[in-house]
C-alpha positions in Angstrom: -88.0 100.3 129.8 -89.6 102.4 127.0 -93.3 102.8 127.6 -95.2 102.6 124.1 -98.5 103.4 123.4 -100.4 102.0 120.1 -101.8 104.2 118.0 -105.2 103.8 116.9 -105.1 104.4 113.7 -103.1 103.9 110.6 -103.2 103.8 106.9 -104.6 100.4 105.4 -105.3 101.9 101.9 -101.9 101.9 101.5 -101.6 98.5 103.1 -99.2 99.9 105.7 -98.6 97.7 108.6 -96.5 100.4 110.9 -97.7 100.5 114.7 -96.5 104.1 115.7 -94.8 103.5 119.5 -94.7 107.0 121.5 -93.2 107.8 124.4 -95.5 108.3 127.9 -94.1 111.5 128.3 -96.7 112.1 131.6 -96.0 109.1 134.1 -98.0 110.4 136.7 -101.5 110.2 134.1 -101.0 106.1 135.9 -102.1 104.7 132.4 -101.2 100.6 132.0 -99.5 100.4 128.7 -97.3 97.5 127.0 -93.3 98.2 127.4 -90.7 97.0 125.2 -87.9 94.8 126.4 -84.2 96.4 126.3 -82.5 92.8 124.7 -80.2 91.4 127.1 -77.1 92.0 124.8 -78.1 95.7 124.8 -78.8 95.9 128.7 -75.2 94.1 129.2 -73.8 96.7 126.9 -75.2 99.5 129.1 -74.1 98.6 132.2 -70.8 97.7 130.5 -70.4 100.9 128.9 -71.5 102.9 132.2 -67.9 100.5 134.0 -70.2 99.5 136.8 -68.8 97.9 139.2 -69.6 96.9 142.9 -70.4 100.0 145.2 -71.9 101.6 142.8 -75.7 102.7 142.7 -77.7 102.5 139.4 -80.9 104.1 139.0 -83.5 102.6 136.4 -85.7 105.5 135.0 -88.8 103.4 133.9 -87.6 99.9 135.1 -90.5 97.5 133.1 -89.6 94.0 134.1 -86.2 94.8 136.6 -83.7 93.4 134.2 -81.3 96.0 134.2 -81.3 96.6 137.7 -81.5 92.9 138.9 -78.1 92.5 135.9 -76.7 95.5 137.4 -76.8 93.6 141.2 -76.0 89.8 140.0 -73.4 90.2 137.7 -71.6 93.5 138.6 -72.2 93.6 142.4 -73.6 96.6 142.4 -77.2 98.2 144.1 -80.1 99.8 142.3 -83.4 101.0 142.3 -85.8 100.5 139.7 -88.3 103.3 139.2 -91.4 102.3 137.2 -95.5 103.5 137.4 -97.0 100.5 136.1 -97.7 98.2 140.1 -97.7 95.2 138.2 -94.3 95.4 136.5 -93.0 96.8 140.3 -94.7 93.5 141.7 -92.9 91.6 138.6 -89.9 93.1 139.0 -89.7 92.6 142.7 -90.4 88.9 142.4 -87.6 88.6 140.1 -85.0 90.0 141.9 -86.0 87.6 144.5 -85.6 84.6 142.4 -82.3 85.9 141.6 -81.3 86.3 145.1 -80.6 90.0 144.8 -83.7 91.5 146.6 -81.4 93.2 149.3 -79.0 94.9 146.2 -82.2 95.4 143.8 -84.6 97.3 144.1 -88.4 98.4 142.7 -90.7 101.5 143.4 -94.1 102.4 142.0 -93.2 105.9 141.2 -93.3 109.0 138.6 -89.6 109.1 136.8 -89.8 113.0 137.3 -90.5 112.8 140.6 -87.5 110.7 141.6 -84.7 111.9 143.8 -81.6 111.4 141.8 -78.7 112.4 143.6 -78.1 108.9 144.8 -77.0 107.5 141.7 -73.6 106.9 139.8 -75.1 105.4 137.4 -78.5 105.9 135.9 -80.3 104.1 132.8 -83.2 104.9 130.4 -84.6 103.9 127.6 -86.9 106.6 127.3 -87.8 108.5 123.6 -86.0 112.3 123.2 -89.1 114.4 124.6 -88.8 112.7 127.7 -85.1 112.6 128.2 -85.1 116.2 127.2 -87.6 116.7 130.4 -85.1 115.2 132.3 -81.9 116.8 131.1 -81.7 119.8 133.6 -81.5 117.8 136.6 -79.4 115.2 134.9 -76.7 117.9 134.5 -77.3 119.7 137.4 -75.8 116.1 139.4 -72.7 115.7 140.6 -69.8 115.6 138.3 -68.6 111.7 137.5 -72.4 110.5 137.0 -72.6 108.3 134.7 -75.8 108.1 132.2 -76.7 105.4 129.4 -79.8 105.8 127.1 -81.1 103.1 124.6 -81.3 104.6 121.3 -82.6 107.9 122.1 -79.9 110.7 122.6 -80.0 114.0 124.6 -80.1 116.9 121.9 -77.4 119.5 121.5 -76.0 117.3 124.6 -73.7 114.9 122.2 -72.8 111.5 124.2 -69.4 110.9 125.3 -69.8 107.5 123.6 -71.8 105.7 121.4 -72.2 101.8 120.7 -74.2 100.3 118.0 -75.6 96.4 118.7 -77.3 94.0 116.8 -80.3 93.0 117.4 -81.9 91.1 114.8 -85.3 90.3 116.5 -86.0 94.2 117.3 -89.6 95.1 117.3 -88.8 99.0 117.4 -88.7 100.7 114.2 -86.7 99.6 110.9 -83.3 98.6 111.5 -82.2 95.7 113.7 -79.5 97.4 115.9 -79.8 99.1 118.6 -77.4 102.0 119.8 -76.1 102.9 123.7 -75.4 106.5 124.2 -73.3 107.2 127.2 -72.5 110.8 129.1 -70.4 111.6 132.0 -71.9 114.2 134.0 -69.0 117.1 133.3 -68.1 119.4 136.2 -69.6 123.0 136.2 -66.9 125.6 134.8 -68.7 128.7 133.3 -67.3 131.8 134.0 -64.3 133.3 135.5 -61.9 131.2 137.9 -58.8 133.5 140.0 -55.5 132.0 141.0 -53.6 133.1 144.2 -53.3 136.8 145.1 -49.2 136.5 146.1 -46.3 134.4 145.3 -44.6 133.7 141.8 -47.9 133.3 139.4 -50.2 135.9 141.5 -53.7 136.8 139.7 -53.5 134.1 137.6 -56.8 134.3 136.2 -58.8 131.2 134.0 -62.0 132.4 131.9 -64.9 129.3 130.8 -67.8 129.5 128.2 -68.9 126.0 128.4 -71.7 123.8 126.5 -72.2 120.6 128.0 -68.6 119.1 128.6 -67.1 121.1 125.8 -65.7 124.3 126.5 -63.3 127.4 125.5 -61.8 130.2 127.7 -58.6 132.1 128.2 -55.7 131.4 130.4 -54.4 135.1 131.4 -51.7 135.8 133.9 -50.3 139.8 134.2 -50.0 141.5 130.5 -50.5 137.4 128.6 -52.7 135.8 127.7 -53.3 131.9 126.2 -56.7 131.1 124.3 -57.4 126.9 125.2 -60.5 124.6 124.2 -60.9 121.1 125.4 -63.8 118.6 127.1 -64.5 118.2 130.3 -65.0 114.2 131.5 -66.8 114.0 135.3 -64.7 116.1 137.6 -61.4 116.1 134.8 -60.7 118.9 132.7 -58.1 119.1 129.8 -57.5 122.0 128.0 -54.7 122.7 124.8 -53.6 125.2 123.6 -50.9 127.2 121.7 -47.8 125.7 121.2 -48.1 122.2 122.1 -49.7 124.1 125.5 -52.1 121.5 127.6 -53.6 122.0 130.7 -55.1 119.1 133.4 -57.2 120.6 136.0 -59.4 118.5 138.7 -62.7 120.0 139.9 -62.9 119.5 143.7 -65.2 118.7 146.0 -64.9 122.4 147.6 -65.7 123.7 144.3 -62.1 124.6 143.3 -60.1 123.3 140.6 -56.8 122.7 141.2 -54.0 121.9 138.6 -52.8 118.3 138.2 -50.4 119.1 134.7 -49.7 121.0 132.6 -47.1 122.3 129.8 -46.2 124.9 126.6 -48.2 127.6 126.6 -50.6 126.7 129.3 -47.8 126.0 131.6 -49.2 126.5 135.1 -47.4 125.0 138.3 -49.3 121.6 139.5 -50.9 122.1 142.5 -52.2 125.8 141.8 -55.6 126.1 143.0 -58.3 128.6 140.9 -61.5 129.8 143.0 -65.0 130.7 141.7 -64.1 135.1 141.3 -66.2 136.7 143.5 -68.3 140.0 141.7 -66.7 138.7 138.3 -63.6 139.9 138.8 -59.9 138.8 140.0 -57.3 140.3 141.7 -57.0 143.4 144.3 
């Protein structure tokens, strides 16, 4: 849940009534401040939005009162872990999930958000201002391709959401309008640079070039004297390019760290199956 902090001060001469809510942007400073609730239509939506689903593990970066993560275990099956530096909420949130009867799926630690090991996850949830979720952005891209993240209002930057949903929410307390939004990114697969086919056979030093930005990219299919310019997104461990003539191109980012063909036609035509590898020196071929 969004830690908030009240300012002190503001502008009565103009009769202004506006609190100023700011993100706790150091977790480990251990200061006790008020959080704001995510409404429950707008913590459904998240985990919605996220498709969790049993055997899955979501990962509550400052978890205030549990809700999401004890949701996340009741409703969709699933386990979590709620991360949170306030002990009382931790205590709160602990007691809840035990009242719910998901203690053993659910979760809480007393524990700085930066701090937290996050490779466990496939699914994590925030609702944490931009500064903040800017702090955490390298590592979030840096996990494994498929991970699943959902932030409550606040976005990521340059990094544009796969998906955004705007809710109602006509008791807000935050700010001006009365809806709420849930931003939602799939972790994309790691492509930049240059990628070489097979050395022999029928399609030999078949060659595939990257310059990626988040999960958008562009690059250059080459093979011998051609060439075939593609752009396209890149969703989790999925990658679809087009190009050309009616040319698209399906590759799969594997576990080994090759990508491997699943379709392809037109001008990006490449037979399914193929397998590209990571060029070793920056360069292809023999």
């Amino acid at each position: 849940m969004i830690k908030t902090i009240i300012l002190n001060t503001f502008q009565t001469a103009l009769g202004l009534t506006l609190i100023g809510l700011l993100a706790l942007v150091n977790p480990a400073a251990g200061e006790e401040v008020p959080f704001v609730t995510s409404p429950d239509n707008v913590t459904l939506e998240m985990l919605s939005a996220a498709g969790v689903k049993r055997g899955d593990h979501v990962l509550d970066l400052g978890s205030g009162d549990g809700r999401i993560v004890i949701l996340a275990a009741r409703r969709f099956g699933a386990t979590g872990l709620g991360v949170e530096i306030d002990p009382t909420l931790v205590r709160l949130s602990n007691a809840h999930a035990q009242s719910a009867g998901v203690a053993q799926r659910a979760q809480f630690r007393e524990q700085d958000l930066f701090k937290t090991d996050l490779s466990s996850a496939t699914v994590i949830t925030m609702y944490l201002l931009p500064e903040v979720n800017l702090q955490l952005r390298p590592a979030l891209l840096a996990l494994k391709p498929g991970t699943r993240l959902v932030s409550h209002d606040w976005d990521m930057g340059d990094w544009a959401p796969d998906r955004t949903t705007v809710l109602a929410v006509p008791d807000k307390k935050v700010g001006l309008q009365k809806s709420s939004k849930v931003h939602l990114w799939v972790v994309p697969a790691r492509l930049e640079g240059l990628w070489c086919g097979p050395t022999s056979g029928p399609r030999e030093n078949t060659s595939l070039r990257f310059v990626q930005k988040h999960q958008v990219f562009t690059g250059v299919l080459a093979w011998r004297d051609r060439s075939r310019g593609f752009a396209g997104q890149i969703s989790g461990a999925e990658v679809r390019a087009l190009g050309g003539q009616r040319g698209t191109l399906t590759l799969l980012a594997r576990g080994d760290g090759a990508l491997r063909v699943a379709s392809s036609r037109g001008d990006l035509a490449t037979p399914p199956g193929q397998v590209f590898t990571r060029a070793n020196a920056g360069t292809c071929g023999t």
